[in-house]
N, CA, C and O of each residue as an XYZ file, in Angstrom:
468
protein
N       0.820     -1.207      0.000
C       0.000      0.000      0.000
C       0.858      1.264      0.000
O       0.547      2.284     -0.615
N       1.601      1.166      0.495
C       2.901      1.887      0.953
C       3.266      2.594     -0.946
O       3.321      3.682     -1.520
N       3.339      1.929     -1.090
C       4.000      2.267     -3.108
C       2.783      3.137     -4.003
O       2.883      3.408     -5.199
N       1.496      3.536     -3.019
C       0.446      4.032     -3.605
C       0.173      5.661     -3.162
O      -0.545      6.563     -3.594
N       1.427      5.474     -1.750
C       1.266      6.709     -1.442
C       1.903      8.358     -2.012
O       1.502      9.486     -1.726
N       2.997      7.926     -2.882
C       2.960      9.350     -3.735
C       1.839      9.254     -4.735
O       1.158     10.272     -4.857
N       1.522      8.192     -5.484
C       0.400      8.716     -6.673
C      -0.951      9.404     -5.030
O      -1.748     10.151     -5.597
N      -1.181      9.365     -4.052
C      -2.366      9.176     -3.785
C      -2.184     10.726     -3.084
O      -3.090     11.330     -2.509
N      -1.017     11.135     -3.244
C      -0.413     12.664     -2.648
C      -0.678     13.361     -4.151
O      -0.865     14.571     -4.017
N      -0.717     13.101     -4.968
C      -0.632     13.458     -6.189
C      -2.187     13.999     -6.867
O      -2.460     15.071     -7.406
N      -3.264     12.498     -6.529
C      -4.476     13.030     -6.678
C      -4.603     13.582     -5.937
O      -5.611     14.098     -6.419
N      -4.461     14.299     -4.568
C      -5.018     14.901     -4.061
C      -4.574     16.566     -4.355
O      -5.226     17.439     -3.781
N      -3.583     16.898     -5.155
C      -3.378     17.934     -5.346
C      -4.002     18.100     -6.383
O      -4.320     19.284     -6.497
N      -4.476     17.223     -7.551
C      -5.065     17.269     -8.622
C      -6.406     17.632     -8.084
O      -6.912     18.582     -8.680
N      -7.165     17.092     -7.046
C      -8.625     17.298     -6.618
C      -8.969     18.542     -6.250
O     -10.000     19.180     -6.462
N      -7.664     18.899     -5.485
C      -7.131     20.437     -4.335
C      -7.481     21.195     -5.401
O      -8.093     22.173     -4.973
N      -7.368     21.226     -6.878
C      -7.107     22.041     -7.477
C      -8.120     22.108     -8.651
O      -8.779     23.147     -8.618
N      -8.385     21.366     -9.570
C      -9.471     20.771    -10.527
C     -10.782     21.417    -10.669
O     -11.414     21.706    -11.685
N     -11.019     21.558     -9.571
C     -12.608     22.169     -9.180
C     -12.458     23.553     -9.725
O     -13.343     23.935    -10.491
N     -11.436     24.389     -9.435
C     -11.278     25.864    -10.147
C     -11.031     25.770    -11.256
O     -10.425     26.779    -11.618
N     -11.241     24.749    -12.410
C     -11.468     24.758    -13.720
C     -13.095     25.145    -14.124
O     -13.557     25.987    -14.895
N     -13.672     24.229    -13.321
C     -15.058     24.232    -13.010
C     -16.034     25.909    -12.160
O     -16.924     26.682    -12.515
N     -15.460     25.786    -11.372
C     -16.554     26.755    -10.368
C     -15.765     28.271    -10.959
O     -16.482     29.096    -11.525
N     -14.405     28.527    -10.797
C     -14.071     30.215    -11.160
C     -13.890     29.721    -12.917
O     -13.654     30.713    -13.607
N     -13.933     28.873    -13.441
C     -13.515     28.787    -14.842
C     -12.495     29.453    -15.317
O     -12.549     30.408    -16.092
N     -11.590     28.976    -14.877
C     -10.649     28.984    -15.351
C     -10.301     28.753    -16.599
O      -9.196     29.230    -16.859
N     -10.796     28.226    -17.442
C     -10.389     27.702    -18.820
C      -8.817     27.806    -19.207
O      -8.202     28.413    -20.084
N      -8.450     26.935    -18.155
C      -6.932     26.414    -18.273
C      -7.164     25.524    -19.567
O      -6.764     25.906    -20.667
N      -7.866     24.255    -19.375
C      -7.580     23.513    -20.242
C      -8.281     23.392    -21.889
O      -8.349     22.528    -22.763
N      -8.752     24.874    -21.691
C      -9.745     25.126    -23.035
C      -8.654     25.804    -23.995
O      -8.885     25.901    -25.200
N      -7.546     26.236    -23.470
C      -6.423     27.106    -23.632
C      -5.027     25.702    -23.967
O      -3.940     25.612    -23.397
N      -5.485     24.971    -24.844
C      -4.452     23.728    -24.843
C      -3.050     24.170    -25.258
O      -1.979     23.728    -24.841
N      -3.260     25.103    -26.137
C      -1.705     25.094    -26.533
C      -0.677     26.051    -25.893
O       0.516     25.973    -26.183
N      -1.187     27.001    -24.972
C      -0.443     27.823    -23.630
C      -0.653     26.108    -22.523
O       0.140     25.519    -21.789
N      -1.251     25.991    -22.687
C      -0.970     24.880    -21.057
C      -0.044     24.189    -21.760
O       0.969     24.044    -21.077
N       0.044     23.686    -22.864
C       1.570     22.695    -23.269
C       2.563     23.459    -23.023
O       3.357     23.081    -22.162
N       2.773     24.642    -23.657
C       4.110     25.357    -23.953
C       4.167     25.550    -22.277
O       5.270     25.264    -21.810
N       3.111     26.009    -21.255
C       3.669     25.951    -20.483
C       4.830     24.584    -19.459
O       5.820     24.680    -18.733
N       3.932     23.387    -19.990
C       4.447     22.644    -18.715
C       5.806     21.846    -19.714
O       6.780     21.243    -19.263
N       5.559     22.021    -20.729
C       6.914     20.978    -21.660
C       8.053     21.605    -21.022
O       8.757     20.633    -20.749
N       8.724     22.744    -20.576
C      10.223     22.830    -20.507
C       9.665     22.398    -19.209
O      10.103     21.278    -19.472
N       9.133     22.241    -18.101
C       9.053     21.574    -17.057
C       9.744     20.124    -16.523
O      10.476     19.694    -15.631
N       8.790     19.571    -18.014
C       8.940     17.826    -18.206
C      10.021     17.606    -18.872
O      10.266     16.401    -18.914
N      11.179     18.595    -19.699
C      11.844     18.331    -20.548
C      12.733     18.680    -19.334
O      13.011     17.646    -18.727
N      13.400     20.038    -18.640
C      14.324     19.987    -17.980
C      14.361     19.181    -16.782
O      15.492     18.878    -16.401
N      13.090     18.640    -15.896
C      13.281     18.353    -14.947
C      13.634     16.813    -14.740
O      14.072     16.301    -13.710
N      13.312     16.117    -16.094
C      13.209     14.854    -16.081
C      14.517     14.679    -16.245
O      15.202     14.113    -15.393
N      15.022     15.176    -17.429
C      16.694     15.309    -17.878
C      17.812     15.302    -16.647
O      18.872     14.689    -16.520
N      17.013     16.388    -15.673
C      17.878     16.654    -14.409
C      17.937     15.235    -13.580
O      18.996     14.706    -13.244
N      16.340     14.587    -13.243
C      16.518     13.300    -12.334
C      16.913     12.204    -13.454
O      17.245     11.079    -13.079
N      16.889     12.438    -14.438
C      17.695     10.777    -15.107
C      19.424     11.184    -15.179
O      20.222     10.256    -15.044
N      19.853     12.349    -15.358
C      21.242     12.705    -15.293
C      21.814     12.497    -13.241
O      22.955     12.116    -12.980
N      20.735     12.844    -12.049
C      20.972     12.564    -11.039
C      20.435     11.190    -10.359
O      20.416     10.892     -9.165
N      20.260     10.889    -10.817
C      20.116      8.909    -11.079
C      20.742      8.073    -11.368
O      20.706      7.032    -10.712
N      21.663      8.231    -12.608
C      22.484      8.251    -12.853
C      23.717      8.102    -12.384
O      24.334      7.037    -12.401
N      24.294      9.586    -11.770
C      24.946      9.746    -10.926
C      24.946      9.092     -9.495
O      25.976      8.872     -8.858
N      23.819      8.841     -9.116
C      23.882      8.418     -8.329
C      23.465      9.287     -6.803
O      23.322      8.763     -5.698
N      23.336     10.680     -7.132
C      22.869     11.835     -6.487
C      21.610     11.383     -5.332
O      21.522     11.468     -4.107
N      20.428     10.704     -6.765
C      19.304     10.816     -6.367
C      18.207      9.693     -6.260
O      17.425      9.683     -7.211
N      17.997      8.739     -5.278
C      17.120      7.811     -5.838
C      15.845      7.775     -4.986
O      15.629      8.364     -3.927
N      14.963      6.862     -5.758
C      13.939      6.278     -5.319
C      13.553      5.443     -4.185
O      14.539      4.708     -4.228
N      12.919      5.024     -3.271
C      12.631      4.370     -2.675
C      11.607      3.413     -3.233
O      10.440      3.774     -3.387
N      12.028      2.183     -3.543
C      11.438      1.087     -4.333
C      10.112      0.629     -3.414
O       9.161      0.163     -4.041
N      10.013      0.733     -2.051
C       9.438      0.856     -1.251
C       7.476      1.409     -1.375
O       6.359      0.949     -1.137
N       8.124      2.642     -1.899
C       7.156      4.162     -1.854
C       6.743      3.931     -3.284
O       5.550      4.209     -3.399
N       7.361      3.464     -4.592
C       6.535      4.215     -5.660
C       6.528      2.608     -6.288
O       7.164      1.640     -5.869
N       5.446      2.697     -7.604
C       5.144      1.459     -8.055
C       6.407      0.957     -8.802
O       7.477      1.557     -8.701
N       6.257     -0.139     -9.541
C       7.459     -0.499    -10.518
C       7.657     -0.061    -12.174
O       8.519     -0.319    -13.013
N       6.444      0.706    -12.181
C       6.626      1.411    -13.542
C       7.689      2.590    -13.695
O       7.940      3.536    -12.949
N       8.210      2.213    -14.885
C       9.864      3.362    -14.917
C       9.717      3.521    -16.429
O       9.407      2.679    -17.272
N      10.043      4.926    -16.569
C      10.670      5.957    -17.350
C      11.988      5.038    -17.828
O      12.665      4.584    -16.906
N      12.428      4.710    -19.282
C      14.127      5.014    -19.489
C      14.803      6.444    -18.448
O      14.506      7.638    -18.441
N      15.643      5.773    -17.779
C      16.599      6.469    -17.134
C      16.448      5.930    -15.877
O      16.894      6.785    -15.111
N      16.064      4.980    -15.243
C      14.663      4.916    -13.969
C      14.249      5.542    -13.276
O      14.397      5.404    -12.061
N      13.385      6.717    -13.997
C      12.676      7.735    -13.310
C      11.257      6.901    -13.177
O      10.891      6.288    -14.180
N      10.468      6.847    -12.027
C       9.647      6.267    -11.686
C       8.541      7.108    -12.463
O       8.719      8.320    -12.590
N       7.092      6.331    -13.130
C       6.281      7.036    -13.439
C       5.336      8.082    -12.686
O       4.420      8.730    -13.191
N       5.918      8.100    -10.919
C       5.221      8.990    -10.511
C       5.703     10.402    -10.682
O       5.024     11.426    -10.606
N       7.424     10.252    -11.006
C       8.051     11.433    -10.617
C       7.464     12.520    -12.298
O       7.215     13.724    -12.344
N       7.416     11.512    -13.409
C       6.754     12.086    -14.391
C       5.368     12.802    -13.927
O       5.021     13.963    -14.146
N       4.712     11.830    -13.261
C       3.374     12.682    -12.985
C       3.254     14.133    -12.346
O       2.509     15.073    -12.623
N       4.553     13.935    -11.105
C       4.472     15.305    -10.162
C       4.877     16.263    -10.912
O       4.692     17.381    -10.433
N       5.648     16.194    -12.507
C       6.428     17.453    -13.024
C       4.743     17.642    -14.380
O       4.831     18.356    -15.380
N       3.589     16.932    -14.067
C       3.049     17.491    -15.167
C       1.709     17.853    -14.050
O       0.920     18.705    -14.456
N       1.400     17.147    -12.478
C       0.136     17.518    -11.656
C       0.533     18.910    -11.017
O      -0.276     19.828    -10.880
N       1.699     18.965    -10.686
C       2.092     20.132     -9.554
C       2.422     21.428    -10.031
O       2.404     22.387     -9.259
N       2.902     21.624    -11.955
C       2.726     22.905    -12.253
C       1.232     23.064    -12.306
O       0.690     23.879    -11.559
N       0.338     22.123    -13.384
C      -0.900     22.203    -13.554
C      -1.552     22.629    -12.383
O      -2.268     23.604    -12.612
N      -1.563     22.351    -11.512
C      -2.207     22.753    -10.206
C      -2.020     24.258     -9.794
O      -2.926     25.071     -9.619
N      -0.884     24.437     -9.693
C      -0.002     25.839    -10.219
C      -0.626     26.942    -10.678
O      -0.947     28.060    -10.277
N      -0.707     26.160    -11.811
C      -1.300     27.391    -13.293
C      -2.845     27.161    -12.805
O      -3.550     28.160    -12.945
N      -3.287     26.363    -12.424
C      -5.083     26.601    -12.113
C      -5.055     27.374    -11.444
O      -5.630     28.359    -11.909
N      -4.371     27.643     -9.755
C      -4.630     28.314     -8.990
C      -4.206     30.048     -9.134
O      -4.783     30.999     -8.607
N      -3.005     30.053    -10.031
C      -3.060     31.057    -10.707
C      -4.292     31.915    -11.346
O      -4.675     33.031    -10.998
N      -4.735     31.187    -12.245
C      -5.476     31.888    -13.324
C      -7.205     32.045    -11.813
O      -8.041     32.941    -11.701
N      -7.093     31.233    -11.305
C      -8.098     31.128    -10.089
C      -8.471     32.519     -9.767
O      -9.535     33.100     -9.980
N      -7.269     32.984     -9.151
C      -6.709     34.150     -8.515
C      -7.120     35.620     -9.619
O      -7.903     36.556     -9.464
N      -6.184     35.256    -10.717
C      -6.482     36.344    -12.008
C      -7.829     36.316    -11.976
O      -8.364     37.228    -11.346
N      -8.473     35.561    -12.455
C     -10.117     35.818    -12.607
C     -10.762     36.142    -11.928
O     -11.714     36.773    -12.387
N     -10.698     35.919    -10.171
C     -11.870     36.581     -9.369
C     -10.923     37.369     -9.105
O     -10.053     36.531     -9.340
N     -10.383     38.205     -8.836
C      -9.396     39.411     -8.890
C      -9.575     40.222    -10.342
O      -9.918     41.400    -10.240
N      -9.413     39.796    -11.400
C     -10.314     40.842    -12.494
C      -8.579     40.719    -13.456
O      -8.375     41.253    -14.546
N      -8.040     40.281    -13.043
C      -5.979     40.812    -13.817
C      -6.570     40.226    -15.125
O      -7.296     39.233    -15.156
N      -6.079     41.133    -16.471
C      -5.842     40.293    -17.874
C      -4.814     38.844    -17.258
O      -4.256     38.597    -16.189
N      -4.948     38.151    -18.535
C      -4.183     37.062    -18.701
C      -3.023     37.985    -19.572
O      -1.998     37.734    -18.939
N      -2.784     38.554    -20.250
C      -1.961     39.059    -21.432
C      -2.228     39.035    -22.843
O      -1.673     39.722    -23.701
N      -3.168     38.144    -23.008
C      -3.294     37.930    -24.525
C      -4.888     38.426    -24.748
O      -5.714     37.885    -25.484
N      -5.040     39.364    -24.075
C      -6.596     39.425    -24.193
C      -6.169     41.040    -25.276
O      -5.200     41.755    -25.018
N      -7.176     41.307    -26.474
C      -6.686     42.334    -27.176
C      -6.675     43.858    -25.961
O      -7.238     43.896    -24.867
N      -6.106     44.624    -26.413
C      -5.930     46.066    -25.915
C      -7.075     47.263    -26.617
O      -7.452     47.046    -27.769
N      -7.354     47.929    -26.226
C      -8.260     49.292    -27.217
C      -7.738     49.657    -27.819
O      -8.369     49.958    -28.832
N      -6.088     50.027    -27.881
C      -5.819     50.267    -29.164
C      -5.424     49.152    -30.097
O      -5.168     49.427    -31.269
N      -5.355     47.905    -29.656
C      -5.810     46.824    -30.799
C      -6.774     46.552    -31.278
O      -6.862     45.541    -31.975
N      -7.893     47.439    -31.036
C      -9.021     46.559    -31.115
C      -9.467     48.027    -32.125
O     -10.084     47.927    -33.186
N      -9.094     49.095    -31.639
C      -9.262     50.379    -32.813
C      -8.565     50.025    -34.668
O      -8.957     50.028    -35.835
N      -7.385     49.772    -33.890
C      -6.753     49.399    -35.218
C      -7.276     48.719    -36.809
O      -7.077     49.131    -37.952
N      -8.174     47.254    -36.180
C      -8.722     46.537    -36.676
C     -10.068     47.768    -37.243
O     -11.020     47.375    -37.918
């Protein structure tokens, strides 16, 4: 049971967080191609970092704590999950914040963009 407890730390930040897609609408995930660009250098540098400190020997797993599914490099498939649940969670609670607070996102047009046209 023990090997269930990071994925089960994991949904719960996903749950913690999910609902503000729903109730403040967020439309994080209506927005697909900013939520990729956001989390890819995430998954690209961070994974690189634990299969290069794995490697080495820096950094390991407790065979114990996570299941037996592995990444080439043996990055466990949870540690993939936490570098794509824990920004996502991130960026929800972000945009959470922006929206009942009133802040642009940035890409929303300007008046004088919108004169122009």
């Amino acid at each position: 049971m023990e090997q269930l407890a990071y994925l089960a730390v994991l949904a719960a930040i996903a749950l913690g967080s999910i609902w503000l897609e729903v109730v403040v609408r967020t439309r994080v995930l209506l927005r697909t191609r900013r939520l990729v660009l956001s989390l890819a250098p995430v998954l690209v540098v961070f994974l690189l970092w634990d299969a290069y400190a794995i490697d080495a020997g820096h950094w390991t797993f407790d065979p114990e704590k996570v299941t037996k599914l592995e990444l080439p490099g043996g990055i466990p498939v949870e540690e993939l999950l936490f570098f794509v649940v824990v920004p996502f969670a991130s960026i929800l609670t972000l945009e959470a914040v922006r929206a009942v607070r009133g802040w642009p996102v940035g890409d929303e047009p300007t008046d004088a963009g919108r004169d122009a046209r």
